[in-house]
KOLSEZA-793185 format. One record per residue: x, y, z of N, C-alpha, C in turn; residue in three letters. Coordinates in pm, whole numbers, padded with zeros to 5 digits, always signed. Each point is the difference from the previous one (the first is absolute). Layout:
KOLSEZA-793185
XYZXYZXYZALA
...
end
This chain:
KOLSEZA-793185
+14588+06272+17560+00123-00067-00041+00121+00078+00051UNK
+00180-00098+00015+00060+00125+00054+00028+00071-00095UNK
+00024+00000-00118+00036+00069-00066-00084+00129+00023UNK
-00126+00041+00009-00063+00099-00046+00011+00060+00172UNK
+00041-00069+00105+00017+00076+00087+00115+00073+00002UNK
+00085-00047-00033+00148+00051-00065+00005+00131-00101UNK
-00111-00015-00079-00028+00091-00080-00060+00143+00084UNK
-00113-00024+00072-00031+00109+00085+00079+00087+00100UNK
+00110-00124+00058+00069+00065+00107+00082+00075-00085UNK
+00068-00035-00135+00081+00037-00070-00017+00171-00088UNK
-00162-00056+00001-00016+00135-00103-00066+00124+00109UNK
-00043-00019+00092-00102+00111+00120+00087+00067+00030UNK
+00109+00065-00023+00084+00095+00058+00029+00061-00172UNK
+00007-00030-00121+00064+00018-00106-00132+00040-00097UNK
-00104-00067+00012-00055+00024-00164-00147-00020+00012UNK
-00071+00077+00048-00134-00041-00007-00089+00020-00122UNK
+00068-00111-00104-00064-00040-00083-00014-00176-00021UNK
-00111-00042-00072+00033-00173-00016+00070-00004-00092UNK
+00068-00154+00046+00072-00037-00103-00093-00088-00124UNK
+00034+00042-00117-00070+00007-00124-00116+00016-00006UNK
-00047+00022-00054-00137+00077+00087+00082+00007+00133UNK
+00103+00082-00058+00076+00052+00138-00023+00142-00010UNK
-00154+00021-00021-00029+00177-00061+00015+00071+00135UNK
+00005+00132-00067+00020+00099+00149-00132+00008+00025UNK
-00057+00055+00096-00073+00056+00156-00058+00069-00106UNK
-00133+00005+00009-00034+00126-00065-00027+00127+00100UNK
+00031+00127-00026+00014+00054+00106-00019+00173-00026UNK
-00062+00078+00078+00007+00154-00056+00097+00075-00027UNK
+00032+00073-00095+00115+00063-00051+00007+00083-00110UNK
+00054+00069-00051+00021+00061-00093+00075-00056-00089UNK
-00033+00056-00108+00122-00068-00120-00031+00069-00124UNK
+00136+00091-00067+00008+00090-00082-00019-00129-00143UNK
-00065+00052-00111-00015-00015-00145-00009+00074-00099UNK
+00074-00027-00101-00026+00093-00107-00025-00099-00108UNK
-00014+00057-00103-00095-00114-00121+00084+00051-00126UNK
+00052-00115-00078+00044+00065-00160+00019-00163-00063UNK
-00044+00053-00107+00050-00135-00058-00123-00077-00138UNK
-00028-00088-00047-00076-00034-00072-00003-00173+00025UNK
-00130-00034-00088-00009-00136+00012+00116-00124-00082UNK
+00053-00045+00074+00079-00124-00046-00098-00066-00194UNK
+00033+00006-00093-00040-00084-00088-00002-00133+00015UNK
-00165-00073-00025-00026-00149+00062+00112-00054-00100UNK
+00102-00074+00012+00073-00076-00060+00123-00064+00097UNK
+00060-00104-00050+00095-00112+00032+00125+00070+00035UNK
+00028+00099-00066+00150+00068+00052+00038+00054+00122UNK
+00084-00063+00055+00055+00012+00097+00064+00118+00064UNK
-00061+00081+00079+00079+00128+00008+00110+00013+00054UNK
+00064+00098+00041+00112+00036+00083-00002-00032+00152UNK
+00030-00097+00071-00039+00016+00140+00072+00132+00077UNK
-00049+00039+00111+00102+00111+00052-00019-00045+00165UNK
+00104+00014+00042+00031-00026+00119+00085+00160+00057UNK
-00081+00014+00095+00086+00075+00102+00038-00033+00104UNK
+00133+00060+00062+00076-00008+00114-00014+00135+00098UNK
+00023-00079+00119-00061+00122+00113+00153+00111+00001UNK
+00012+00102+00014+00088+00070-00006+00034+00078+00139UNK
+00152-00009+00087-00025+00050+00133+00057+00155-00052UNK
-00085+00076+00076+00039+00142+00028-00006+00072+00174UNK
+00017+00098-00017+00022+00072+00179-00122+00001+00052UNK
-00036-00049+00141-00142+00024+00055+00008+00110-00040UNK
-00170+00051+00020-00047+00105-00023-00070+00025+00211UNK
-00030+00076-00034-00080+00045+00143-00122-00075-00034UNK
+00008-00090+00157-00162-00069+00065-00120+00106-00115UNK
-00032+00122+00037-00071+00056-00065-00042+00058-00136UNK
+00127-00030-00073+00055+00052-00152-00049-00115-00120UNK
-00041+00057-00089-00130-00057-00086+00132-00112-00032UNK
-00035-00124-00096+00096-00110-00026+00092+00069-00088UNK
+00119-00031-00024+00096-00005-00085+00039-00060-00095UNK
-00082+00077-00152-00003-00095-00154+00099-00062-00002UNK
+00044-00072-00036+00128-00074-00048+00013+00045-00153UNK
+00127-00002-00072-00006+00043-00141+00001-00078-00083UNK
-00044-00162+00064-00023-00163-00106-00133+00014+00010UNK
-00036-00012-00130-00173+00003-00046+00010-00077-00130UNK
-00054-00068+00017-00038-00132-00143-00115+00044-00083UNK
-00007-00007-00143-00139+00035-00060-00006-00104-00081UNK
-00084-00059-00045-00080-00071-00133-00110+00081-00018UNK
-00090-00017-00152-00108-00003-00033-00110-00046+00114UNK
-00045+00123+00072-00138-00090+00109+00024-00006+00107UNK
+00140-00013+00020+00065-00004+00166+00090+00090+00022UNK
-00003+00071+00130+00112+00076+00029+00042-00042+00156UNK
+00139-00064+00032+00014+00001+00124+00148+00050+00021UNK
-00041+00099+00118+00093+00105+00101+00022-00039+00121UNK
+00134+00022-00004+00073-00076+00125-00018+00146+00115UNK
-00027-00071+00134-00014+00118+00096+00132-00008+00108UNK
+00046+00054+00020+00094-00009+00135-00097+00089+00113UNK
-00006-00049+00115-00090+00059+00069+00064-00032+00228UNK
+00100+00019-00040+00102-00072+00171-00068+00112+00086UNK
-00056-00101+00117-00072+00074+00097+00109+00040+00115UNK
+00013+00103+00085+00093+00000+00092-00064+00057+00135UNK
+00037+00013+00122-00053+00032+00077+00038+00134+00057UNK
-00048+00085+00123+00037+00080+00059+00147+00031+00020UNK
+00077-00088-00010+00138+00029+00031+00078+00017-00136UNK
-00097-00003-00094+00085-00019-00160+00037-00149-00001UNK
+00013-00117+00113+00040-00099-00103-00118-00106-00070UNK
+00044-00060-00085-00057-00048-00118-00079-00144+00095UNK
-00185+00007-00001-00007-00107+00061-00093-00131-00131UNK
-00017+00049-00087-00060-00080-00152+00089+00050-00094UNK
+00058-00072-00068+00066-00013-00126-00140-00037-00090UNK
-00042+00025-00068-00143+00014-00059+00022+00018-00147UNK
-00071-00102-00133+00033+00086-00097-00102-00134-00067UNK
-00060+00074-00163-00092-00044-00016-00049+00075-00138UNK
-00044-00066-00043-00050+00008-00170-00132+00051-00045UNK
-00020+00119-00046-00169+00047-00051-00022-00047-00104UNK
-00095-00070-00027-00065-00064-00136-00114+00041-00058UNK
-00011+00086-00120-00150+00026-00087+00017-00033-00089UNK
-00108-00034-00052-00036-00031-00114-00122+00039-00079UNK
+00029+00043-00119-00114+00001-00129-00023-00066-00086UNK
-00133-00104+00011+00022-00072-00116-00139+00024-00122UNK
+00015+00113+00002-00128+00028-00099-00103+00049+00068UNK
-00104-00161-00003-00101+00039+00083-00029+00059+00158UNK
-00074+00089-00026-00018+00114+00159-00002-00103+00121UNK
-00114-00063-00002-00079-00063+00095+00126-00129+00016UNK
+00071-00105-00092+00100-00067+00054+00126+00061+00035UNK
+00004+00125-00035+00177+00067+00044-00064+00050+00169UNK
-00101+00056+00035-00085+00021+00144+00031-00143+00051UNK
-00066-00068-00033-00028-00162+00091+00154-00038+00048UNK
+00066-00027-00120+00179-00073+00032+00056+00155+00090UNK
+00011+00110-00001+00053+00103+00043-00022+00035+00130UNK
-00150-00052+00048-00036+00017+00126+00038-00142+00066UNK
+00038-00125-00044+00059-00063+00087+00176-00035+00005UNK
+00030+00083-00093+00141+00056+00013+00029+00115+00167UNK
-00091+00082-00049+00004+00122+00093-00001-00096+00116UNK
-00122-00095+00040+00006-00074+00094+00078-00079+00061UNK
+00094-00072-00068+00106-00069+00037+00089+00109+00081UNK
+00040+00135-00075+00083+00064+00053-00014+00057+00122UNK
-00136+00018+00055-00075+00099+00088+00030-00151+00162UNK
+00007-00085-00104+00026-00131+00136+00149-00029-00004UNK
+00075+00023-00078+00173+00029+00009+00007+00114+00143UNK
-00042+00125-00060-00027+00122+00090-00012-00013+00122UNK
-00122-00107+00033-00024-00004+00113+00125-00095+00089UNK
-00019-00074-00111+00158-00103+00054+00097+00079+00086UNK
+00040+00088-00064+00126+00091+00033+00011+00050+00116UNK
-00150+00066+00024-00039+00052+00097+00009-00068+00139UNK
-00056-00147-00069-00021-00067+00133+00166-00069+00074UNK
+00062+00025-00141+00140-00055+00060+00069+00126+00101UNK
-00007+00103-00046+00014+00093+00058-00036+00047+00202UNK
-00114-00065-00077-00077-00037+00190+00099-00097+00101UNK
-00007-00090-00075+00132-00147+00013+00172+00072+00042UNK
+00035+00077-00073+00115+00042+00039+00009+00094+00097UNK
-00112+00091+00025-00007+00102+00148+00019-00114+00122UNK
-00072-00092-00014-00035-00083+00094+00119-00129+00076UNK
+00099+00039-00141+00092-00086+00001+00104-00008+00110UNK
+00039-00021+00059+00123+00028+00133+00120-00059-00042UNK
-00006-00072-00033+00108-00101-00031+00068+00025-00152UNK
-00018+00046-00088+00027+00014-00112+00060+00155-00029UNK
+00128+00028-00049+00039+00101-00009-00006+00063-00133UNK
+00000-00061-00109-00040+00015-00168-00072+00037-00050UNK
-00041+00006-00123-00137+00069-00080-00099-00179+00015UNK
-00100-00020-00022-00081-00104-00107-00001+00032-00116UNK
-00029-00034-00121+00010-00060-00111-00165+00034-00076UNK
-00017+00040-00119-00139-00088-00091+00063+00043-00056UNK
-00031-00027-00146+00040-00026-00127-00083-00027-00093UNK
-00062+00018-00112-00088-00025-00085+00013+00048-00158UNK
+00044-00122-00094+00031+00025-00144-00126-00087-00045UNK
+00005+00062-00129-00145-00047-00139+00089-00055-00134UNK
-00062-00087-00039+00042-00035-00100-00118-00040-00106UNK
+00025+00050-00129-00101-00027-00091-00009-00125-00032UNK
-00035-00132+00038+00030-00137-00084-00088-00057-00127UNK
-00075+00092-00037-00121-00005-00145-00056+00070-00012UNK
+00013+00092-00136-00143+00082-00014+00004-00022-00126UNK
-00088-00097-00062-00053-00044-00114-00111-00021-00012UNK
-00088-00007-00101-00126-00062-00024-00114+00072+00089UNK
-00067-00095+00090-00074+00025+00136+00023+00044+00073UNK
+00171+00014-00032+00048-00054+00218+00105+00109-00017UNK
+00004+00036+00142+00073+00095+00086+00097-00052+00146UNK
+00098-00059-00026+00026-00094+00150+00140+00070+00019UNK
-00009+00076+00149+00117+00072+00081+00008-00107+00107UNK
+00146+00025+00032+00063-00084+00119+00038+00105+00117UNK
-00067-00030+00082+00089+00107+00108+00099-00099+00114UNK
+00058+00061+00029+00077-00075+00074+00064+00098+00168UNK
-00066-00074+00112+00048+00074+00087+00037-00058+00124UNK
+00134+00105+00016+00088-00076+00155-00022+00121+00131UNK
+00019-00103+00117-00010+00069+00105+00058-00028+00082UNK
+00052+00080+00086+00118-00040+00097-00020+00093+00131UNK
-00011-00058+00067-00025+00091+00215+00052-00090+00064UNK
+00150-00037-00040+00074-00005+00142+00007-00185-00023UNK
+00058-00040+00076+00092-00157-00023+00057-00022-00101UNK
-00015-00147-00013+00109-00057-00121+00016+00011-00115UNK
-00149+00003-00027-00032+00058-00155-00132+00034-00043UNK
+00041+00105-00079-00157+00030-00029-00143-00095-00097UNK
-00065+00052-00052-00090-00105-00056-00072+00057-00166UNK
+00007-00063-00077-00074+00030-00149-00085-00057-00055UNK
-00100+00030-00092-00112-00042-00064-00028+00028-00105UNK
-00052-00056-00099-00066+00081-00130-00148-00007+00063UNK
-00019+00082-00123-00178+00000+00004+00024+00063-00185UNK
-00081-00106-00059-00031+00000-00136-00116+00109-00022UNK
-00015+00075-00096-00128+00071-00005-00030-00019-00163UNK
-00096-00102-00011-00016-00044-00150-00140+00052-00022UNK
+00010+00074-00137-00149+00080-00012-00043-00033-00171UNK
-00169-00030+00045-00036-00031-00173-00018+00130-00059UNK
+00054+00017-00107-00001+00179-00081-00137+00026-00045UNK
-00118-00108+00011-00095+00026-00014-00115+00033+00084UNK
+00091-00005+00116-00116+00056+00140+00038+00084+00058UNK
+00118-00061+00011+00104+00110+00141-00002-00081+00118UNK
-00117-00143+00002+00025-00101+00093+00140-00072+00011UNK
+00045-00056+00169+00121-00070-00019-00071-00146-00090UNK
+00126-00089-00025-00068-00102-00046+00033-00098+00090UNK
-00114-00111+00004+00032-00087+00087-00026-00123-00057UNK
+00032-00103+00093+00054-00138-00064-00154-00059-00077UNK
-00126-00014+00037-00106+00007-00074+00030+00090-00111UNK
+00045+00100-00024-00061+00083-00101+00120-00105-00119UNK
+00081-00023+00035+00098-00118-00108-00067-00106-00073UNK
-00105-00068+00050-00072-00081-00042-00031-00121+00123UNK
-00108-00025-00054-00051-00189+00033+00137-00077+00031UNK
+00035-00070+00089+00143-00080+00002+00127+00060+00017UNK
+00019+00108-00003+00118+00031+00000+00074+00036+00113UNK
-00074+00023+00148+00082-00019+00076+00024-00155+00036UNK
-00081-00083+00000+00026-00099+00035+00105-00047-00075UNK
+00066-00002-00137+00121-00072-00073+00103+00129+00060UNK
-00016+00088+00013+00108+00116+00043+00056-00081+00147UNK
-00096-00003+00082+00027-00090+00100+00103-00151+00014UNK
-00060-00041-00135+00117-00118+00033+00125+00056-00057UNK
-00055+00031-00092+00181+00024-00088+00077+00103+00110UNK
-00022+00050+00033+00053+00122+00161+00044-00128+00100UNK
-00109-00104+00013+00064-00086+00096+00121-00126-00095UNK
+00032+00002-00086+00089-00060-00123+00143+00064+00035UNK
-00035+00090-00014+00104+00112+00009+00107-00023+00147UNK
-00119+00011+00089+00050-00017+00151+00048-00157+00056UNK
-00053-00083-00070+00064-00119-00052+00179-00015-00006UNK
-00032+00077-00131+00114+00009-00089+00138+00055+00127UNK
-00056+00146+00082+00058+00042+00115+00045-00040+00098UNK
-00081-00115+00047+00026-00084+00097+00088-00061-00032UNK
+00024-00091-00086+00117-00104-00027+00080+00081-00053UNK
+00014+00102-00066+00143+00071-00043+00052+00017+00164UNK
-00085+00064+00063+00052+00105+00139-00020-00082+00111UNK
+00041-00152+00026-00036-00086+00077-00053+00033+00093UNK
-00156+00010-00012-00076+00088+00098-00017+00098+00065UNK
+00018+00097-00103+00041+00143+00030-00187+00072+00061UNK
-00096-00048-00046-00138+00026+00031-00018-00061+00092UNK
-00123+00069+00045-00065-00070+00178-00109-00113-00082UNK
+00029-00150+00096-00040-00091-00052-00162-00017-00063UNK
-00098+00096+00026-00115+00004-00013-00019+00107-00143UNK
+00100-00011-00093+00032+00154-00091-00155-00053-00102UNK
-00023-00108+00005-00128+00012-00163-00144+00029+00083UNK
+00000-00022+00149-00113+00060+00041+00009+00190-00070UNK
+00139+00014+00122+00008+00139-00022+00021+00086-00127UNK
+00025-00136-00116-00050+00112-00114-00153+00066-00018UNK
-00085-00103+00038-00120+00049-00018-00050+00088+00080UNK
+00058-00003+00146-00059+00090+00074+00070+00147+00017UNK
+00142+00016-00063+00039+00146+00008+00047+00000-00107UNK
-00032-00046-00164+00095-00004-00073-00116+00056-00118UNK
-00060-00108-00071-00113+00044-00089-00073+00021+00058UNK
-00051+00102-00016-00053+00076+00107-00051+00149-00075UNK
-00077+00045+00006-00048+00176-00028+00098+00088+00031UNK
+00020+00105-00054+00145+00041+00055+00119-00022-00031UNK
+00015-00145-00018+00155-00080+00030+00027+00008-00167UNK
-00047+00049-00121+00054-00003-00089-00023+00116-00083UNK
+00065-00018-00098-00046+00084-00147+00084-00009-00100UNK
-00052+00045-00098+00085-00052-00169+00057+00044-00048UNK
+00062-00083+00014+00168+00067-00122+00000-00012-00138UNK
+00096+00090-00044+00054-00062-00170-00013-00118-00015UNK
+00012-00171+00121+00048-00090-00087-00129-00128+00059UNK
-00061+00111+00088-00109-00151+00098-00031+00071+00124UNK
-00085-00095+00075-00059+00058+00122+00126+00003+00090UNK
+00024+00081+00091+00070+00002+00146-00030-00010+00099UNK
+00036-00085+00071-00051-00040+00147+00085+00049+00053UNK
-00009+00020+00141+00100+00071+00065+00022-00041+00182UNK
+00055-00072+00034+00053-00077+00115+00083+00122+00114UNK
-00110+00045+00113+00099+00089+00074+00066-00085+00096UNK
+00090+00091+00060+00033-00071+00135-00021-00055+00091UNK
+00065-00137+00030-00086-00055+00099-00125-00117-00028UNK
-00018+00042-00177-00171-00074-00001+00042-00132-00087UNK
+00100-00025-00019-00001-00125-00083+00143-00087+00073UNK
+00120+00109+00053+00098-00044+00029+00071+00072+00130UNK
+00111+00015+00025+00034+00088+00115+00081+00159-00034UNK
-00001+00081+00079+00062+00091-00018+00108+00059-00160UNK
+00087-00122+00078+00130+00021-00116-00049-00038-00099UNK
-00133-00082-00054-00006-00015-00171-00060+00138-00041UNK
-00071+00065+00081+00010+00157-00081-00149-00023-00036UNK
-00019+00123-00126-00171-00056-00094+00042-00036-00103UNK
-00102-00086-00023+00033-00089-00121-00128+00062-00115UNK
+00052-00047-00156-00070+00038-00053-00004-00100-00097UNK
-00135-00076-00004-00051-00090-00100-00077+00070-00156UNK
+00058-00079-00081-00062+00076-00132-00046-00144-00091UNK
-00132+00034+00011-00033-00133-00087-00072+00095-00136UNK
+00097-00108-00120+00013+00070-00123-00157+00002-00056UNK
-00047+00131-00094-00143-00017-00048+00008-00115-00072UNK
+00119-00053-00068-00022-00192-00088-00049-00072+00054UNK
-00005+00014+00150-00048-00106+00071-00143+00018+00053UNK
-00078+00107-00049-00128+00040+00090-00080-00008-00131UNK
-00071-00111-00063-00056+00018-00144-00164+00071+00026UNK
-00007-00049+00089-00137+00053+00113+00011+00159+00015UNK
+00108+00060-00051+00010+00188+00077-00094+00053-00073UNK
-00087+00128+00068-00058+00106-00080+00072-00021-00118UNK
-00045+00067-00086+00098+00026-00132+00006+00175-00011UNK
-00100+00040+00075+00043+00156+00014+00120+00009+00103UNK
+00062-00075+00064+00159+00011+00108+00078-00091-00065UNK
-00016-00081-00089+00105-00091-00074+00083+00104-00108UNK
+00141-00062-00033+00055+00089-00095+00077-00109-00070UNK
+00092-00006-00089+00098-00099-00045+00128+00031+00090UNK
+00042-00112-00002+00146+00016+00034+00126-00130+00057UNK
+00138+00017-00011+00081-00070-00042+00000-00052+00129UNK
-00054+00007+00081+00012-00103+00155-00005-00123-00010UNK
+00071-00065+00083-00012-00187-00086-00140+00008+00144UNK
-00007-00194-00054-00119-00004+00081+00050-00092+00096UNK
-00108-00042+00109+00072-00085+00147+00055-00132-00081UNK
-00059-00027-00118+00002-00157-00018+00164+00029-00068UNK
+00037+00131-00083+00130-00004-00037+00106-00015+00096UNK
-00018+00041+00100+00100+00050+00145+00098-00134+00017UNK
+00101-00004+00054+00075-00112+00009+00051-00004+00160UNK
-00006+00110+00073+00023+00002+00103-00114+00112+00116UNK
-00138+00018-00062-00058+00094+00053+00067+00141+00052UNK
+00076+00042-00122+00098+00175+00070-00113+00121-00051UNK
-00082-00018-00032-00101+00149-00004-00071+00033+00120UNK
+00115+00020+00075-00023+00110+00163+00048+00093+00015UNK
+00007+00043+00044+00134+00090+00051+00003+00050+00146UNK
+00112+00000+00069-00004+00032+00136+00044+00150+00010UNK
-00050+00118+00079+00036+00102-00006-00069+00056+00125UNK
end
């Protein structure tokens, strides 16, 4: 389709990760952890979300270990540390602006704080490599006189009950008009340390997630007089619900629409949230209560958000 050629030409210089199941590369690397914290109590209360922001400081030398940043977020179970880490070259100038978030966690049990921790470490070890490889990209560069770009923030969006669901969010930029961003959801059951995936929700539930996601995009279309590429309810199913493409919030499942896969450039990623009222079919170990109306309340389909 063109869109997804658009998407490739768009993202192969910027982000070699997919979009939603726009996960990174898995890839060899290192990646520092430390562990503190205790298990979340199984219950309905809603914790504190914490969001961090990337913080710029002075390259350090090509060779000089990363540079902590002094923004570090804690909850109960999670700890995430912001890294400043600007790569520069032989001449001292700055050729990666680089910066990026360490995430551990303890949630009690040994064997699930290991399982979720080692594919934390993993995500980061394929950030790492990212960097690296942009790095390759900018030696090579002739034409470009500037640094490139990554970027990578976490956000806690649930840790209640079962569930453990971080948002990462990451941009990349080597040179033209603009650079390129993605989430990648990392939703984990507290009882394995497995991610969870759209089977593990129940019997039916991607399939009604599916329409109401395509309801939604409905709703989008005629607000945004065809602001989506005309084929958007195929492409919910094929880059949208999807493994990967979600995880749970305080108020319902999240779908998550990258660039390129539902609409063009300028609509950005979109983020579908279909409320747990509406999934009577959910596990009941990932269901929670809560004040989310449901699709049938909606009057104009606005539970998206573009960002």
């Amino acid at each position: 389709m063109k869109q997804i050629l658009c998407l490739l030409l768009a993202l192969s210089m910027t982000l070699a990760l997919a979009a939603c199941g726009w996960q990174a590369t898995e890839a060899e690397g290192s990646a520092q952890s430390a562990s503190s914290g205790a298990q979340p109590e199984s219950s309905d209360t809603q914790p504190e979300s914490s969001t961090t922001q990337s913080e710029s400081a002075a390259a350090p030398e090509s060779a000089a270990q990363p540079e902590e940043s002094s923004m570090a977020t804690a909850m109960e179970g999670v700890s995430l540390e912001d890294v400043t880490d600007d790569r520069t070259g032989e001449d001292g100038s700055t050729l990666l602006e680089f910066s990026y978030v360490v995430a551990t966690v303890v949630v009690g049990d040994e064997v699930v704080t290991a399982a979720i921790q080692a594919d934390l470490d993993s995500e980061l070890d394929a950030l790492l490599s990212e960097a690296d490889g942009l790095i390759e990209l900018r030696l090579e560069d002739d034409y470009f006189d500037g640094a490139y770009a990554l970027s990578q923030t976490i956000t806690v969006e649930r840790y209640s009950g079962q569930v453990l669901s971080l948002l990462t969010l990451t941009y990349a930029y080597s040179g033209g008009a603009h650079g390129g961003s993605a989430y990648t959801p990392l939703c984990y059951d507290l009882t394995t340390g497995s991610r969870i995936t759209l089977a593990d929700l129940g019997d039916g539930v991607a399939d009604t997630c599916a329409d109401l996601v395509v309801q939604l995009c409905d709703a989008i279309q005629a607000d945004g007089e065809g602001v989506l590429f005309d084929d958007y309810a195929e492409a919910v199913t094929d880059y949208v619900v999807l493994d990967g493409c979600f995880y749970l919030s305080e108020d319902g499942v999240v779908f998550l629409a990258g660039e390129y896969s539902i609409g063009p450039y300028a609509m950005g990623n979109t983020r579908f949230l279909i409320s747990y009222n509406d999934l009577p079919e959910l596990n009941p170990q990932y269901a929670r209560e809560t004040d989310a109306v449901t699709q049938a309340e909606l009057a104009d389909g606005s539970v998206y958000t573009l960002s």
